[in-house]
C-alpha positions as CSV (number, residue, x, y, z in Angstrom):
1,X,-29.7,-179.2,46.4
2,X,-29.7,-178.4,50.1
3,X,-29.7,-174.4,49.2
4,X,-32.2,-174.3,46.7
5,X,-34.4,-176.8,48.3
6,X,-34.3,-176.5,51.9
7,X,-37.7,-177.3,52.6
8,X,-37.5,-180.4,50.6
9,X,-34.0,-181.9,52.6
10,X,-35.6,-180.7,55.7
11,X,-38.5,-183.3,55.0
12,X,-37.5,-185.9,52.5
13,X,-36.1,-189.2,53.4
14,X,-32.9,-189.8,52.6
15,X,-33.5,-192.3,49.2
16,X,-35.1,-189.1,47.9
17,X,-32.5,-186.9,49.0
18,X,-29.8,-189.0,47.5
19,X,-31.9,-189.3,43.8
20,X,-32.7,-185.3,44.3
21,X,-29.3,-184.5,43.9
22,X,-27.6,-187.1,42.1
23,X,-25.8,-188.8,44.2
24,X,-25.5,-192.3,46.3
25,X,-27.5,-192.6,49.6
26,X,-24.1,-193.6,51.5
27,X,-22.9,-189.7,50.2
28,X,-25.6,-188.5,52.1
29,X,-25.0,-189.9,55.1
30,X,-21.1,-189.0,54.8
31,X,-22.0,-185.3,53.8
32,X,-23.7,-184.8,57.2
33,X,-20.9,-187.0,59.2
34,X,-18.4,-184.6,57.2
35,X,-19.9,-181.4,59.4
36,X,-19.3,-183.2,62.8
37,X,-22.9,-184.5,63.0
38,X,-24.2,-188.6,63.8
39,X,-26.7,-189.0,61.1
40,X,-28.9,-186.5,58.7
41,X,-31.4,-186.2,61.5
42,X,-29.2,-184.1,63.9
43,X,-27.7,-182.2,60.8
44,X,-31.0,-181.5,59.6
45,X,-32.1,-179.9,63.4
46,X,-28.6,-178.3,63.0
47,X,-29.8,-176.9,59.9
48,X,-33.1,-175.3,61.2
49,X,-31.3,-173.1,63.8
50,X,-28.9,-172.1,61.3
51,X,-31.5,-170.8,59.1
52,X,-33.2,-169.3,62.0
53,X,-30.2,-167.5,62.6
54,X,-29.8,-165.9,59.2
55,X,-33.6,-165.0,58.7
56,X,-35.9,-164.1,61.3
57,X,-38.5,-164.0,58.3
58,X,-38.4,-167.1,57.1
59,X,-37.4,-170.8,58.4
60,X,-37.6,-174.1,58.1
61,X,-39.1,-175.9,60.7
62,X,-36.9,-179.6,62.2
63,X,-39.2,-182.6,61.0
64,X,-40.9,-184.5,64.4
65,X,-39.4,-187.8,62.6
66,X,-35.7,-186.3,63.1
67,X,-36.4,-185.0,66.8
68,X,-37.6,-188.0,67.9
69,X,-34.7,-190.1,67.3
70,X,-31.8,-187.6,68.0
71,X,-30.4,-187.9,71.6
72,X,-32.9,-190.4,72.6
73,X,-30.5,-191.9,75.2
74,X,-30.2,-188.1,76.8
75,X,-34.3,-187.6,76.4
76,X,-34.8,-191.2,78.4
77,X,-32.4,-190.5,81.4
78,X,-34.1,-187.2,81.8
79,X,-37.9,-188.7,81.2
80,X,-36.4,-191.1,84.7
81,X,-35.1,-188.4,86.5
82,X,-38.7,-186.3,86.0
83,X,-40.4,-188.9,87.7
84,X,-39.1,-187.9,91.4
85,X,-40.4,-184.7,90.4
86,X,-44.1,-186.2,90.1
87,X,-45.3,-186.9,93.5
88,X,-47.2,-184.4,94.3
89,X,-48.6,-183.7,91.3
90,X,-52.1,-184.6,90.6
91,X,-53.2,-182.6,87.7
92,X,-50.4,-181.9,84.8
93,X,-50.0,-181.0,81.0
94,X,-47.6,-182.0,78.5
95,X,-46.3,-180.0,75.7
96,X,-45.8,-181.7,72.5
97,X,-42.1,-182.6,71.9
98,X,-39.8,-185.2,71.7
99,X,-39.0,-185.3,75.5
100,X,-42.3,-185.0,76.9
101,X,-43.5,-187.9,74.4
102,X,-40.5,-189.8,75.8
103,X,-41.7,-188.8,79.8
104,X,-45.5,-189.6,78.2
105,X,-44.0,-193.4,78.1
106,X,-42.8,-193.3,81.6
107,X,-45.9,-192.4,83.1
108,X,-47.5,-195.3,81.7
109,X,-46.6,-196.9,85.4
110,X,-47.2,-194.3,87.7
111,X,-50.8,-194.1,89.6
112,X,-54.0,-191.9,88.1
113,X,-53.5,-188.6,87.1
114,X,-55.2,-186.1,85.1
115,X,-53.3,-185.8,82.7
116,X,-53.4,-183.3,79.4
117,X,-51.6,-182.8,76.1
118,X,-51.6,-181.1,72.8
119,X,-49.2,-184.0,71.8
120,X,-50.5,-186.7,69.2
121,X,-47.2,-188.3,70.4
122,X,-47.6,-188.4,74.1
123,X,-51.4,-189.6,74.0
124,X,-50.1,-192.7,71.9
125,X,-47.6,-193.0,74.3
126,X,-49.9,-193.0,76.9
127,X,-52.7,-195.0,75.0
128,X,-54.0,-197.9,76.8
129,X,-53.2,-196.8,80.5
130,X,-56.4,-196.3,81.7
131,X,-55.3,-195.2,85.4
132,X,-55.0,-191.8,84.0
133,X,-57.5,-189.9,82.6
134,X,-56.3,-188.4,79.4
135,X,-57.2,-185.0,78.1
136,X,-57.1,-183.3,74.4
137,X,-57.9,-179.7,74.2
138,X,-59.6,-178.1,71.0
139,X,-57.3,-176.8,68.5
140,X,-56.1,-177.6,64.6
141,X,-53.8,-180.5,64.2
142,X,-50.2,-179.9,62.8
143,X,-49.1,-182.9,60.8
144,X,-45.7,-181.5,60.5
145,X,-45.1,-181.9,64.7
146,X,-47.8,-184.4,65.6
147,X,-49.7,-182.1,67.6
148,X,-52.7,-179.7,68.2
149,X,-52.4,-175.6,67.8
150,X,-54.4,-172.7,67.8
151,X,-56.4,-170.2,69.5
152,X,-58.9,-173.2,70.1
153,X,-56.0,-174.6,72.4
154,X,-55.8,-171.4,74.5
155,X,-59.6,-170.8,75.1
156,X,-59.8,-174.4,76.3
157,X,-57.3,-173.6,79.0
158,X,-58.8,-170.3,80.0
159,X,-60.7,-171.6,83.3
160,X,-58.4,-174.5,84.1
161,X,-55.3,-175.0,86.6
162,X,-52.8,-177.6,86.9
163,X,-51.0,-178.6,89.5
164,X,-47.3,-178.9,87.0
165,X,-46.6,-178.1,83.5
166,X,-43.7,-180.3,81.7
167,X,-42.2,-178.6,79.0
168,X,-39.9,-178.9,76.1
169,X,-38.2,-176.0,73.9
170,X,-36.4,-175.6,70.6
171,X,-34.2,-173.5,72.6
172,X,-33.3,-172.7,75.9
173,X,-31.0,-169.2,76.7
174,X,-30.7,-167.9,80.0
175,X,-31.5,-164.0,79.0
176,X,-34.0,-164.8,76.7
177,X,-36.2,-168.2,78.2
178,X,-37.7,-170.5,76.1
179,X,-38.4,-170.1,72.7
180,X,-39.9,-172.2,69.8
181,X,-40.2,-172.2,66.0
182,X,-43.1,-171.6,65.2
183,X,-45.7,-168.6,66.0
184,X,-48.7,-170.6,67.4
185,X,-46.9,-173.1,69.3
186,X,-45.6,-169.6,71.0
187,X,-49.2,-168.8,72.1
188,X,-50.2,-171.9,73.2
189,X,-47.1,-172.5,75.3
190,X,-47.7,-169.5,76.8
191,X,-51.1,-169.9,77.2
192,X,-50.8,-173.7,78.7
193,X,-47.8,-172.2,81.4
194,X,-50.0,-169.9,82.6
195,X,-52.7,-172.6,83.3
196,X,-50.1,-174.2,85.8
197,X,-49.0,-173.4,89.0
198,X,-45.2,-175.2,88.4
199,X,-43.4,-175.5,85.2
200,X,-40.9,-177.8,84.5
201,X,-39.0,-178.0,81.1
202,X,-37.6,-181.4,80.3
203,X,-34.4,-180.2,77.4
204,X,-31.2,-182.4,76.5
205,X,-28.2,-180.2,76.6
206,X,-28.3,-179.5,72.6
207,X,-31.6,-177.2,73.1
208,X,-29.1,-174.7,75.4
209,X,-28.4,-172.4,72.5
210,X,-29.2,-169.2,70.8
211,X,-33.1,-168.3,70.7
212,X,-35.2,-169.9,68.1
213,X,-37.7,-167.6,66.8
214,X,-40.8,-166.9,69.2
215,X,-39.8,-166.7,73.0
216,X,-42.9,-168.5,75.3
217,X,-41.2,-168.2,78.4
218,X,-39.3,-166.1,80.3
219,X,-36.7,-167.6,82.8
220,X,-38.3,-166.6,86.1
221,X,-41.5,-168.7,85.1
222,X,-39.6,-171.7,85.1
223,X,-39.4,-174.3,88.7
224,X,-37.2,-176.8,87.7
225,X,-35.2,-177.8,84.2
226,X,-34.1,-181.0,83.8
227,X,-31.5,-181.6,81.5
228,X,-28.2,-184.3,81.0
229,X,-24.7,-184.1,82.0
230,X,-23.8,-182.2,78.7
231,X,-24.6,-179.1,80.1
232,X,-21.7,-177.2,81.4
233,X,-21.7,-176.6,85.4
234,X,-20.9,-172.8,84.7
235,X,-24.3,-172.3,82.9
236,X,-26.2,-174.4,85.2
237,X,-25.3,-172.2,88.0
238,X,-25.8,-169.3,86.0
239,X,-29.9,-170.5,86.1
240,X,-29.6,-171.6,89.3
241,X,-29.0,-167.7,90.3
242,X,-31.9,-166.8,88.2
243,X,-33.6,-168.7,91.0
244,X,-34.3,-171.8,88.8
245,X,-33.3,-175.4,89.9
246,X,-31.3,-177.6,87.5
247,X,-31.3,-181.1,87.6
248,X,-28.2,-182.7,85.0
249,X,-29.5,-186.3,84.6
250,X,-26.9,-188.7,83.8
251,X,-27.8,-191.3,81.2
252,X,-25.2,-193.8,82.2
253,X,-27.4,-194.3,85.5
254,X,-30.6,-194.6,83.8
255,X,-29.0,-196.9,81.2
């Protein structure tokens, strides 16, 4: 079922997984635990990159559902740790993502900023905290990541600077820079980074990995990543001499 209907597992819930191909919803659960992963939502992630891998034509894109919930413990402790990167910030944008909706919720405490994102997910997170003032920028919304896109996006930055950028990435190498999965999220993150004077990318150590499909960023863009104790010390120093800092947030002190 998963081969002949990979867009279909990729976005199904797991009842109609389990009645797709004939089998128990407990089997489903066991068939993703049987390939080393926690739950169908990591497998499923898992899944995209592998697909990216064997195609660069065609791919099937990690459902927002399934991002949000993997490594949420990893995404917190680095949301915390991005805070003490804040202060003299007074003007930033956030990427749509996972983490940055996670550092979205964090912010609810902090003083007034400006603050703007092409998240759906980060302005929810953010909804009701009126200290800041909130910013959406033209663009079409993507249902499948909860988020605007577009050439709209990228005109409305044209004549605007802020003072930091906090980004997230599908993947993270350190020849190649970010990179994402799909095409216009490729513009308009490169469009967004150059509207800031300091970028930031908040990434648990699973996005460290072979490029996704459309690089955004190269490495010598980037300030500051701020990632979790996963990632080895050898490839942090290895960006570290590319001149970028690294920050490895451990959970266990934000926990």
């Amino acid at each position: 079922y998963l081969l002949s209907a990979p867009v279909d597992f990729m976005h199904k819930s797991i009842q109609e997984i389990a009645a797709a191909a004939g089998v128990s919803e407990p089997t489903v659960l066991r068939y993703s635990r049987h390939f080393g992963y926690q739950g169908i939502p990591e497998f499923r992630i898992a899944l995209a990159m592998s697909l990216v891998k064997q195609s660069k034509q065609h791919f099937v894109e990690p459902n927002v559902a399934d991002k949000a919930v993997v490594n949420l413990d990893l995404k917190t402790a680095i949301a915390r740790a991005a805070l003490s990167l804040l202060e003299t910030d007074r003007s930033i944008i956030l990427d749509s993502g996972s983490t940055t909706a996670t550092f979205a919720r964090q912010l609810r405490t902090v003083s007034g900023r400006t603050i703007m994102s092409t998240g759906l997910n980060a302005v929810e997170a953010l909804w009701g905290a009126s200290q800041h003032t909130l910013m959406l920028p033209a663009g079409t919304l993507r249902f499948e990541s909860r988020s605007l896109t577009g050439r709209m996006v990228e005109s409305s930055l044209q004549n605007m600077r802020f003072d930091t950028g906090y980004f997230g990435a599908d993947s993270i190498d350190v020849e190649a820079g970010l990179s994402t999965f799909n095409e216009d999220e490729a513009h308009q993150g490169a469009a967004m980074i150059n509207a800031c004077t300091r970028v930031v990318v908040l990434a648990d150590s699973s996005k460290f990995r072979s490029p996704a499909l459309h690089r955004f960023c190269a490495l010598d863009r980037i300030h500051t990543i701020i990632t979790d104790t996963g990632l080895s010390v050898e490839t942090a120093q290895l960006l570290m001499a590319r001149g970028t800092q690294v920050i490895r947030a451990d959970p266990a002190q934000f926990s």
